[in-house]
FIMAR-675527 format. One record per residue (C-alpha): residue number from 1; residue in three letters; x, y, z. Coordinates in steps of 0.5 Angstrom, whole numbers, padded with zeros to 4 digits. Each point is the difference from the previous one (the first is absolute). Layout:
BEGIN
 drendren koldren     x     y     z
      NUM     ALA     X     Y     Z
...
END
This chain:
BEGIN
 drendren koldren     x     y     z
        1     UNK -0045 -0009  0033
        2     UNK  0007  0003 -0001
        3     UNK  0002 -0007  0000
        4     UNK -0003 -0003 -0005
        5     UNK -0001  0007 -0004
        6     UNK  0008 -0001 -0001
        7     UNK  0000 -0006 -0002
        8     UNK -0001  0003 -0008
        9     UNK  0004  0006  0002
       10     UNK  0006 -0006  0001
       11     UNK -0002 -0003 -0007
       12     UNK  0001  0007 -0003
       13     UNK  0007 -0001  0003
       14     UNK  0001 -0005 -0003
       15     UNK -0003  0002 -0008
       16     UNK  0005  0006  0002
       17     UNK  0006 -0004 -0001
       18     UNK -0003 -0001 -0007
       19     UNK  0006  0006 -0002
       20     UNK  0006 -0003  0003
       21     UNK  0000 -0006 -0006
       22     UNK  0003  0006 -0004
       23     UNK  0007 -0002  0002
       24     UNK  0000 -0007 -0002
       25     UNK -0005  0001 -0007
       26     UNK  0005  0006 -0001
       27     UNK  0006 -0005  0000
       28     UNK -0005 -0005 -0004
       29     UNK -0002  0005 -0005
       30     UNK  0008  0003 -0001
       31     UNK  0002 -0008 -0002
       32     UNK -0006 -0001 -0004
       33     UNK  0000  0006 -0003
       34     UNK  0007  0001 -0001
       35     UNK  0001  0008  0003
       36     UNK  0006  0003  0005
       37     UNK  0000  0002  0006
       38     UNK -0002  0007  0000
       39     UNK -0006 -0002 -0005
       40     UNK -0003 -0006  0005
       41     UNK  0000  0005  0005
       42     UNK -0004  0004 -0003
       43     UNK -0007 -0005  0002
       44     UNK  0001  0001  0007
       45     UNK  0001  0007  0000
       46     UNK -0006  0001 -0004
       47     UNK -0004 -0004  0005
       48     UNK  0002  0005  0005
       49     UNK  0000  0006 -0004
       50     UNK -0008  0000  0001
       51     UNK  0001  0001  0007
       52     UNK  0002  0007 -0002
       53     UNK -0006  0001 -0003
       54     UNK -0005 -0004  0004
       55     UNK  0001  0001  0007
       56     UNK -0002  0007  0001
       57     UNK -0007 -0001 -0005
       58     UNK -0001 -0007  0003
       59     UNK -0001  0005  0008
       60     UNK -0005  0004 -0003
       61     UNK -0003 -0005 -0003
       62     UNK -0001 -0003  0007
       63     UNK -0003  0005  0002
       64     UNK -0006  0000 -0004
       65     UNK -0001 -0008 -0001
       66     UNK  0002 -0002  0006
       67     UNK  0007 -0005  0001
       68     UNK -0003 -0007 -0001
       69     UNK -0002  0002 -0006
       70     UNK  0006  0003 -0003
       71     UNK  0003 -0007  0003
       72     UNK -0005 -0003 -0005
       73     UNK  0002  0004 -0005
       74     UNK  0007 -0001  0000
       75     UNK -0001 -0008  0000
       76     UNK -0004  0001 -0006
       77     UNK  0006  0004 -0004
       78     UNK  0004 -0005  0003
       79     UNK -0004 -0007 -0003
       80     UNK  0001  0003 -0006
       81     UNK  0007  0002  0000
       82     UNK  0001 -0008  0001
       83     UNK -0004 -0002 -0005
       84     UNK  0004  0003 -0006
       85     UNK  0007 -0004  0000
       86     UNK -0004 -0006 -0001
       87     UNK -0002  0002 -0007
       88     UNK  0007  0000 -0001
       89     UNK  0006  0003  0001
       90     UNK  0002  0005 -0005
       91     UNK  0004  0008  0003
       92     UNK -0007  0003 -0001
       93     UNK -0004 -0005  0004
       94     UNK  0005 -0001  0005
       95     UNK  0001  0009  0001
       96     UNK -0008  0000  0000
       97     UNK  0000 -0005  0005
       98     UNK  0005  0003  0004
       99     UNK -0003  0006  0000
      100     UNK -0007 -0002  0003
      101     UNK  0003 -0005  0005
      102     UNK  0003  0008  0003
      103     UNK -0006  0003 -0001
      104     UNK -0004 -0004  0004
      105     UNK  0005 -0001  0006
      106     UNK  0001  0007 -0001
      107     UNK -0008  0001  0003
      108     UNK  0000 -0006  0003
      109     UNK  0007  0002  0005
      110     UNK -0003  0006  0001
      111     UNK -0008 -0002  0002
      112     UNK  0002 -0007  0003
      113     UNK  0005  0003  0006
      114     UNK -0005  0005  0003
      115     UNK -0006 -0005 -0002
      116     UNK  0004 -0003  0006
      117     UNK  0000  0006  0004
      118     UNK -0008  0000  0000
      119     UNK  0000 -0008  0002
      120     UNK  0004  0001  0006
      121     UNK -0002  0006  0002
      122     UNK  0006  0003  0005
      123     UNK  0003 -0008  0000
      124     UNK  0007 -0001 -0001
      125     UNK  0000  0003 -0007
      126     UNK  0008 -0001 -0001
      127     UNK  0000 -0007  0002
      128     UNK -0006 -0002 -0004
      129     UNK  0002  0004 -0006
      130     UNK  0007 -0004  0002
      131     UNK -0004 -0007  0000
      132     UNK -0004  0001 -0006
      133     UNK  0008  0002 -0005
      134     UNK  0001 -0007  0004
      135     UNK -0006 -0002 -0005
      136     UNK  0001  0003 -0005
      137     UNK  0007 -0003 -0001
      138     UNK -0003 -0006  0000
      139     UNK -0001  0001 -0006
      140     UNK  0006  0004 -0002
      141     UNK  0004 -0007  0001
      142     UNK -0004 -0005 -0003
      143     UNK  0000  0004 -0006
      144     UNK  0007 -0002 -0002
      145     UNK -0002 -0006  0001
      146     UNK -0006 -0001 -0004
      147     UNK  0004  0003 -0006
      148     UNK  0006 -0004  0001
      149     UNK -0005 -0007  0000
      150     UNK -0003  0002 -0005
      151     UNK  0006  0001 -0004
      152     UNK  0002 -0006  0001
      153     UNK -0007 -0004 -0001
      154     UNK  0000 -0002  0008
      155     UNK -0008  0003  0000
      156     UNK -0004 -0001 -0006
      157     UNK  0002  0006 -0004
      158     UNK -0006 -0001 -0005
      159     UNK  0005  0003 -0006
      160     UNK  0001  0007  0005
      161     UNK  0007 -0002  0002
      162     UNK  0003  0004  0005
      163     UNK -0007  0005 -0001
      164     UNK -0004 -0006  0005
      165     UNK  0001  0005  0005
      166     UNK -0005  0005 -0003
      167     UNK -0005 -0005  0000
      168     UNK  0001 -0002  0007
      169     UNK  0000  0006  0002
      170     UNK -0006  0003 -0005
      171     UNK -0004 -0005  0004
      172     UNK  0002  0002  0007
      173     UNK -0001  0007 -0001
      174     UNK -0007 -0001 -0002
      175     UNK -0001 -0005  0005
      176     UNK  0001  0006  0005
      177     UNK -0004  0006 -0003
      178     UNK -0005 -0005  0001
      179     UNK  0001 -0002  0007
      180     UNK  0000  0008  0002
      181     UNK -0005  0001 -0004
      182     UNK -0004 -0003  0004
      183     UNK  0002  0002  0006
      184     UNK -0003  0006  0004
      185     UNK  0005  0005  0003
      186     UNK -0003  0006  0003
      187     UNK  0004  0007 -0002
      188     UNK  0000  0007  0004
      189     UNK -0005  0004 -0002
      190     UNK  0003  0005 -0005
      191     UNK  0003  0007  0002
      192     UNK -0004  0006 -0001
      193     UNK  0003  0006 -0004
      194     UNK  0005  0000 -0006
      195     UNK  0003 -0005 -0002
      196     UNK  0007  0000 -0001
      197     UNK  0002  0002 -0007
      198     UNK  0007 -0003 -0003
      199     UNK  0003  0007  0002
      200     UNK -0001 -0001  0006
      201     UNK  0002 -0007  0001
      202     UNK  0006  0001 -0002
      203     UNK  0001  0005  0004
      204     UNK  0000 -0004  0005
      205     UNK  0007 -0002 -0001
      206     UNK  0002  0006  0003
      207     UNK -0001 -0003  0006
      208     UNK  0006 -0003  0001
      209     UNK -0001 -0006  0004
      210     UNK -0004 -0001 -0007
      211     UNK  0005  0001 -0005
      212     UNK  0006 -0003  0004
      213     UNK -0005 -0006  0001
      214     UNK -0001  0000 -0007
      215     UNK  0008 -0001 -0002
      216     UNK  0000 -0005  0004
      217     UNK -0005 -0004 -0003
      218     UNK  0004  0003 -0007
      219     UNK  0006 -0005  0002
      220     UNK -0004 -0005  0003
      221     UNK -0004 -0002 -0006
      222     UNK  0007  0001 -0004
      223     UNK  0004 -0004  0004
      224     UNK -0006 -0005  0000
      225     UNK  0000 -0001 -0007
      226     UNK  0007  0002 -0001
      227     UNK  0001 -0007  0003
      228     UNK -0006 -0003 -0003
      229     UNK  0003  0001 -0007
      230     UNK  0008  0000  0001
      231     UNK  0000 -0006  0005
      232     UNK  0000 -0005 -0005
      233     UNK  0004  0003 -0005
      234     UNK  0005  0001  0005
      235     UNK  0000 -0008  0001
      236     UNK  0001 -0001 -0007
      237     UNK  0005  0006 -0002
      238     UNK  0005 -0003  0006
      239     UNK -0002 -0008  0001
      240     UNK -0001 -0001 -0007
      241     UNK -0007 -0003  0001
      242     UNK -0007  0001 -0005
      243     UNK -0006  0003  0001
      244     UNK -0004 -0005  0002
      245     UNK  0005 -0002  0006
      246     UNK  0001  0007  0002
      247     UNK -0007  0002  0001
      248     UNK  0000 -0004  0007
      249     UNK  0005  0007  0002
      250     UNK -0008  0004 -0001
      251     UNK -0002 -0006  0004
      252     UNK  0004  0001  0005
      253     UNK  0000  0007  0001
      254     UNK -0008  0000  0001
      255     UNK  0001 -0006  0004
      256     UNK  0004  0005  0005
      257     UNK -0005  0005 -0001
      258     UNK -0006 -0004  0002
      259     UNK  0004 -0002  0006
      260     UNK  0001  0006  0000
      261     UNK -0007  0002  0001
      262     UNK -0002 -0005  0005
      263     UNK  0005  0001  0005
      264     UNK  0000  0007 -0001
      265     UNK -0008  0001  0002
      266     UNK  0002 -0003  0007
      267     UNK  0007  0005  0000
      268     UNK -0004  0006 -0001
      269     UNK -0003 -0002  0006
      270     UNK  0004 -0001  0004
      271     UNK  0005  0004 -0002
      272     UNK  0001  0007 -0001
      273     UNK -0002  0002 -0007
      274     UNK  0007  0004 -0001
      275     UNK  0004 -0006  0003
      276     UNK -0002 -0004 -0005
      277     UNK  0000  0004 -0005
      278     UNK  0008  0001  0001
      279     UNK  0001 -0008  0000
      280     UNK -0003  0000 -0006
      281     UNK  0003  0005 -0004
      282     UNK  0008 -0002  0003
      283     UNK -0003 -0007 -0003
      284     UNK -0001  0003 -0007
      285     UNK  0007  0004  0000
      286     UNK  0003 -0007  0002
      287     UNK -0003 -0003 -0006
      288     UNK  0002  0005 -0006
      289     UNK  0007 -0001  0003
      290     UNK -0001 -0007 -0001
      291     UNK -0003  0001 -0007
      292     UNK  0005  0004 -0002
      293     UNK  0006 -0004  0002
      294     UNK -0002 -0007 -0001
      295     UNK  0002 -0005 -0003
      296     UNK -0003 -0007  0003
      297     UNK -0006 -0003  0001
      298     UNK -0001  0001  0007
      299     UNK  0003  0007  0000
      300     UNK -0006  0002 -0005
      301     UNK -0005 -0004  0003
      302     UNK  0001  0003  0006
      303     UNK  0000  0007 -0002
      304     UNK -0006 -0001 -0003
      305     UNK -0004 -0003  0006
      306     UNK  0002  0006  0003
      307     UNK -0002  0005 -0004
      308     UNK -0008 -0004  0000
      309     UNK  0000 -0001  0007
      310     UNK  0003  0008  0001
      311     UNK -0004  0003 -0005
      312     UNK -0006 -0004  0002
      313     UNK -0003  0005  0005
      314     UNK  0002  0006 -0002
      315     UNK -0006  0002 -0005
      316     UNK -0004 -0001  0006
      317     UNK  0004  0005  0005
      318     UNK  0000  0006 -0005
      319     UNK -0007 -0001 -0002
      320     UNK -0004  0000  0007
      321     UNK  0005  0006  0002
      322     UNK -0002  0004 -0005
      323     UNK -0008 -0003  0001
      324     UNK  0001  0001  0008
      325     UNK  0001  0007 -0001
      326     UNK -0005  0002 -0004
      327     UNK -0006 -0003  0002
      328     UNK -0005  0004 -0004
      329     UNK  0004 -0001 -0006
      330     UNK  0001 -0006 -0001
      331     UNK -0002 -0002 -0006
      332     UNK  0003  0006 -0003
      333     UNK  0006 -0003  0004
      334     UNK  0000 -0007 -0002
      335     UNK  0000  0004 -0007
      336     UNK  0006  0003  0000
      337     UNK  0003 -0006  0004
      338     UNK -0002 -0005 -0005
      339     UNK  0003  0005 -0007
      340     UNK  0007  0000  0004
      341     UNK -0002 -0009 -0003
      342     UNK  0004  0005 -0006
      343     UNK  0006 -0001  0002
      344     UNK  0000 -0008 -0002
      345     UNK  0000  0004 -0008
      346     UNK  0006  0004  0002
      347     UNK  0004 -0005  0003
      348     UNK -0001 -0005 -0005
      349     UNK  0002  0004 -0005
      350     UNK  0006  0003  0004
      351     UNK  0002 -0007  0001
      352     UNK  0000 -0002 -0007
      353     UNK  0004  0005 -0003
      354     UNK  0005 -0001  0006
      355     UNK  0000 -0007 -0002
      356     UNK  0001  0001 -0007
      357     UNK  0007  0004  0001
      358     UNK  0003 -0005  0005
      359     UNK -0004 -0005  0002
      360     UNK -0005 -0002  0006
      361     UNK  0005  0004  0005
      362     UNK -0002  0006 -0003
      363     UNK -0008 -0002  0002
      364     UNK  0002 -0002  0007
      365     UNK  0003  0008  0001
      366     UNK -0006  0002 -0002
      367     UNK -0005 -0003  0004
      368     UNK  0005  0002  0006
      369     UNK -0001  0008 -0001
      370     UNK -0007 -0002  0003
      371     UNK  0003 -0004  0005
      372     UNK  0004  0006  0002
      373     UNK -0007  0003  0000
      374     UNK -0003 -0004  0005
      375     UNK  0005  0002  0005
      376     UNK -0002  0007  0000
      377     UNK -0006 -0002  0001
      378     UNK  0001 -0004  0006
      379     UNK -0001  0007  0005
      380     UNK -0008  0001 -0003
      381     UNK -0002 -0007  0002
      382     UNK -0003  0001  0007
      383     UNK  0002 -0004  0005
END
């Protein structure tokens, strides 16, 4: 039965990465709209923004409709999100559009990955939250693909243009509600007592595996998104290439990360937890050196493989710490993890006006601040 119940668990995954075609429809929205830097950025930084003020709500709401249901919730307001860029493509549109898809993956990345614990039921959790990034980073990859060849008429664009992503994803998306709606996964009996309050959950950071957990996550996803954003502008700012052939950079990026992902659900059984994640935050340090300095092709091309693949397993890590921890509290945990998802607002925008003053360098030292984080973090991860 836990098998088959984590089929549809993996499909949600799957319509997680929905976010990740930020990075590639930002750059298509900044070319077609005509917007600098500092103003683009400003989408991925919205969708992230509402994980600062989701998360921890979406914990208690768990509490009372159960975690399935909040999982459900989160692909409806997902659906939508994705829905309204295919009415056109104007700032508004795009800034509501934006908005929802951040919304939705704010519920959805905080139901999903305890939904996962309640599957498992005392199985490998940082491994299988490890395979189900692998998924969703499936999706992640492809999406700069689905815009690209749409942009460039390879796939029937039906007039949306480089916009066909949303629609192929709106019909997945609605494809996986229905699959888990369907599908009966039996939930712990709900706690007896007080529910926890907003108060109470925040102060759940004053446990410091919790708080330091919680930065990492900040750096991860900045990074993650850094990268997703930057990479491409980096091949067009010092290669001189267009956008549509520097969105295979994005691709490239989360193709790593999804290699990442597979290889790493076997490695963090093997290996030591912290071992590994040593491994991949050197491999992360390496690649902003090469981000930073490069100037040919295969130097960027590498450092962005290094960067997806580094970066790959580090959510995981920081987020099954934390969730080990304090296992009475884990959808108040899981909360607080998921709102450290905000740093993929501050990041972006650091990066922006970075990038703005002298260019994608100043991009890359800012997503090495979170780097240099990561290290520091090394001595919590238990072995």
């Amino acid at each position: 039965m836990k098998k088959f119940a984590l089929i549809p668990v993996m499909f949600c995954f799957f319509a997680m990465g929905f976010v990740d075609l930020v990075g590639i429809a930002s750059n298509y929205v900044k070319e077609d709209l005509q917007l600098s830097d500092s103003v683009a950025n400003v989408f991925p930084s919205l969708v992230f923004f509402w994980f600062l003020i989701f998360s921890v709500p979406t914990g208690m709401l768990m509490n009372k409709i159960g975690r399935k249901n909040t999982v459900l919730l989160s692909l409806a307001v997902t659906i939508i999100s994705l829905l309204l860029p295919l009415f056109g493509e104007t700032f508004a549109i795009m800034l509501c559009a934006f908005s929802l898809l951040g919304i939705g993956n704010a519920l959805m990345q905080t139901s999903l990955n305890p939904l996962v614990s309640t599957v498992m039921r005392g199985g490998n959790l940082a491994s299988t939250l490890t395979f189900g990034q692998f998924i969703k980073a499936i999706a992640s990859f492809l999406a700069p693909y689905l815009a690209m060849w749409g942009a460039t008429q390879v796939l029937p664009s039906f007039g949306y243009d480089w916009r066909v992503l949303f629609a192929i994803y709106f019909i997945v998306g609605i494809l996986a509600a229905a699959l888990l709606a369907v599908t009966p996964i039996e939930e712990e009996e709900k706690s007896e007592g007080k529910a926890s309050t907003f108060t109470e959950c925040l102060k759940l950071l004053g446990t410091p595996i919790v708080l330091l957990s919680f930065f990492g996550i900040m750096c991860h996803v900045g990074i993650d998104v850094g990268t997703n954003t930057t990479a491409p502008k980096i091949l067009m700012e010092r290669l001189g290439l267009t956008l549509n052939d520097a969105a295979f950079a994005t691709s490239l990026y989360f193709i790593f990360r999804t290699i990442g992902c597979l290889t790493g659900s076997f490695f963090l059984r093997v290996l030591p937890n912290r071992t590994f994640f040593v491994i991949s935050v050197i491999m992360m340090a390496l690649s902003m050196c090469g981000l930073f300095i490069g100037t040919e092709k295969w130097t960027l091309y590498t450092a962005i493989a290094l960067v997806g693949y580094g970066n790959s397993n580090i959510f995981s890590i920081c987020f099954a710490q934390a969730l080990t921890a304090m296992p009475q509290k884990q959808n108040e945990v899981s909360g607080l993890m998921i709102m450290g998802l905000f740093g993929g607002t501050i990041f972006p925008l650091m990066m922006g006006f970075a990038s703005d003053a002298i260019g994608q360098a100043g991009a890359v030292a800012v997503m090495a601040i979170g780097v240099v984080y990561l290290f520091t973090y090394v001595g919590k991860v238990k072995k």
